[in-house]
Structure formats: structure tokens, C-alpha cells
N, C-alpha and C positions, 0 to 999 in steps of 0.2 A: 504494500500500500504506500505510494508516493504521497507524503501530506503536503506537500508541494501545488501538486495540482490544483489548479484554481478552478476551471474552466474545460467544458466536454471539449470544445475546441481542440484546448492543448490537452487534456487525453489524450484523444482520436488521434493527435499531431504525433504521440509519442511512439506511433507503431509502423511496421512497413507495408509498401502498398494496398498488396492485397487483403492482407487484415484490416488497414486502416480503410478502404472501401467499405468493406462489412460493417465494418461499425460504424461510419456515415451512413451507410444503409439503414441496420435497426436504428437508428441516431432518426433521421428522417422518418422511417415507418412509424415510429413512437409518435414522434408532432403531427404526423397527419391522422393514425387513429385515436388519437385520444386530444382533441381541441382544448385549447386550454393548460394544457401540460405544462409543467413550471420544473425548469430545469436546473439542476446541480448537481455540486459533487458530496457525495456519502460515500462516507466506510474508504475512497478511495479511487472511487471509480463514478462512471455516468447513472444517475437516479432523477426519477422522476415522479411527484405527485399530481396527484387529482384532486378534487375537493375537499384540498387539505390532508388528503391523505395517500400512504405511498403506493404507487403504482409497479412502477418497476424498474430493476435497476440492469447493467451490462457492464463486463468487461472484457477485455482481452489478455489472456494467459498465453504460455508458451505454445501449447500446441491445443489451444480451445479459444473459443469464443461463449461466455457464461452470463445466460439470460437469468433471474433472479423475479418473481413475479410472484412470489409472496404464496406458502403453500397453497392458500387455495385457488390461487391463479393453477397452477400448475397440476394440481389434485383432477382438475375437472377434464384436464385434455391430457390425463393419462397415458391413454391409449394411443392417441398420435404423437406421442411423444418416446413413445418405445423403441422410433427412430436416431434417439440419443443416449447419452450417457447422465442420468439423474437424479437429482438427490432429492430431501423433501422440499425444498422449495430455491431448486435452479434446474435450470435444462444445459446442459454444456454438449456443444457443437466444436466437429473439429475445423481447425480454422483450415485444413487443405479442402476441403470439402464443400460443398454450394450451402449454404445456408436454407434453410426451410421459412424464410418470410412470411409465408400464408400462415402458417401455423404461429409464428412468433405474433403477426400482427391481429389474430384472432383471439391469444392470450390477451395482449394488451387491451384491446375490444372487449372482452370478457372484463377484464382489472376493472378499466375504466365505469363499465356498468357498473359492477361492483359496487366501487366507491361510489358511486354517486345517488345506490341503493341506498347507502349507508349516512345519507347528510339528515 
């Protein structure tokens, strides 16, 4: 965890190409499915809440890319998520490999309800 990092910017800035795509990518897919999204750094890495509350967060590891969407994000798309390597509450992708977007931004889509269930 860099406490350095101010800014998803300079995150994103800290990785090489292809990874740093990716994560401009979910970086992107996050602000367009969940409107409103209020962005910073936690724990280290890129995080995002909703109405006040947290939605979801990502980073980049040596040989992953780690989505973080709060177990019950993650609880509910189980199943398509078997496509990954998972804990209780991340999905971790490897970075040589395509990314699954749809399923990431339908997480967040999910988060974002969520939260918003919950005002």
C-alpha cells in the first residue's frame, strides 16, 4: 500500500501499459455505471462510494487485477464469477488475460442499487 498516492490518476499512472489500460477501463466502467460516484483513495488503492456509502474498490497486483465490491456485491454473482480466483469479498483477475467488464460493471450496477436501497 503506497500512502503516497493521492489521486486514481496517479494510481492508474503507477502501472505498465496494459495493466494501466485495464484499470482506466474499470476506472471508466465504474463512472458510467454508477452516476454520481465520488472518487478516492482507501486502504491504498482506487475506491468509490454511492450514497454515502462504499461501492467499490480496485487494484493492481503483480500478476492480478483485484475488484473489491463489498461481500454482498460479490455473494450475488457467485456463479459468474467462478471464472476467477475469489475471496469473500474480491474477485481477482489475471492481468495477462481480457478482463470480464460485463460482469464487473453489473457488480457495480448491483453495488450501486444497493446502496441506494439503503438511504
Amino acid at each position: 500500500m503506497n500512502k503516497e498516492i493521492k489521486t486514481v490518476d496517479a494510481y492508474i499512472s503507477g502501472f505498465e501499459g496494459g495493466v494501466q489500460a485495464k484499470l482506466q477501463r474499470i476506472r471508466h466502467m465504474i463512472l458510467s455505471n454508477a452516476p454520481g460516484a465520488m472518487e478516492s483513495i482507501l486502504y491504498g488503492m482506487p475506491a468509490y462510494k454511492t450514497h454515502d456509502k462504499p461501492l467499490a474498490y480496485f487494484g493492481g497486483f503483480a500478476n492480478h487485477i483485484g475488484i473489491y465490491a463489498t461481500p454482498a456485491g460479490h455473494k450475488k454473482f457467485e456463479k459468474q464469477r467462478s471464472i476467477c480466483q475469489q475471496g469473500k469479498g474480491s474477485a481477482q483477475f489475471p492481468s495477462d488475460q481480457t478482463l470480464p467488464i460485463d460482469l464487473i460493471a453489473e457488480i457495480v450496477t448491483f453495488r450501486d442499487w444497493e446502496n441506494h436501497q439503503e438511504v
